[in-house]
C-alpha angles and dihedrals in degrees: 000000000000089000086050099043082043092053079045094058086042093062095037085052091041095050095064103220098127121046088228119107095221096021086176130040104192116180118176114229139198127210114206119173085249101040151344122245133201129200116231139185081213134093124207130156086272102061141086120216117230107174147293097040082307123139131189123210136193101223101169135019124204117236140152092006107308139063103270118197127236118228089255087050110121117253086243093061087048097061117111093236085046091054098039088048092049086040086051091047083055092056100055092040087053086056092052097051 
């Protein structure tokens, strides 16, 4: 999924149509009822390579109730209607298990 979003960002950048270098950031992420994970080109301390230049991250845990960041964790997946969508995800996940 990474190496696609990645090909989908190439061809919005390549059409010209915004005046911004990388107009879309897409990373694929995975709720799981204990985390969620993004995928990542790169690679930090943090992360564990999977293959093909591909990295994964645990960017939040989930504890005490709630999605809680790391201190890697991007300022987008801090932000309070971040955290309450992927809470929500979770849930529903929970309801399917």
């Amino acid at each position: 999924m990474k190496r696609h979003s990645i090909q989908l960002e190439q061809t919005l950048a390549a059409s010209g149509r915004f005046p911004e270098a990388r107009p879309l950031n897409l990373d694929p992420g995975l709720v799981q009822l204990g985390k969620f994970l993004l995928a990542s080109t790169k690679d930090q301390g943090h992360r564990i390579f999977l293959r093909d230049g591909i990295f994964a991250e645990v960017t939040l845990r989930f504890h005490a109730g709630a999605f809680e960041p790391w201190p890697w964790t991007y300022a987008d997946y801090r932000e309070p209607e971040v955290l309450r969508f992927l809470g929500e995800a979770r849930e529903l996940l929970a309801v399917r298990r």
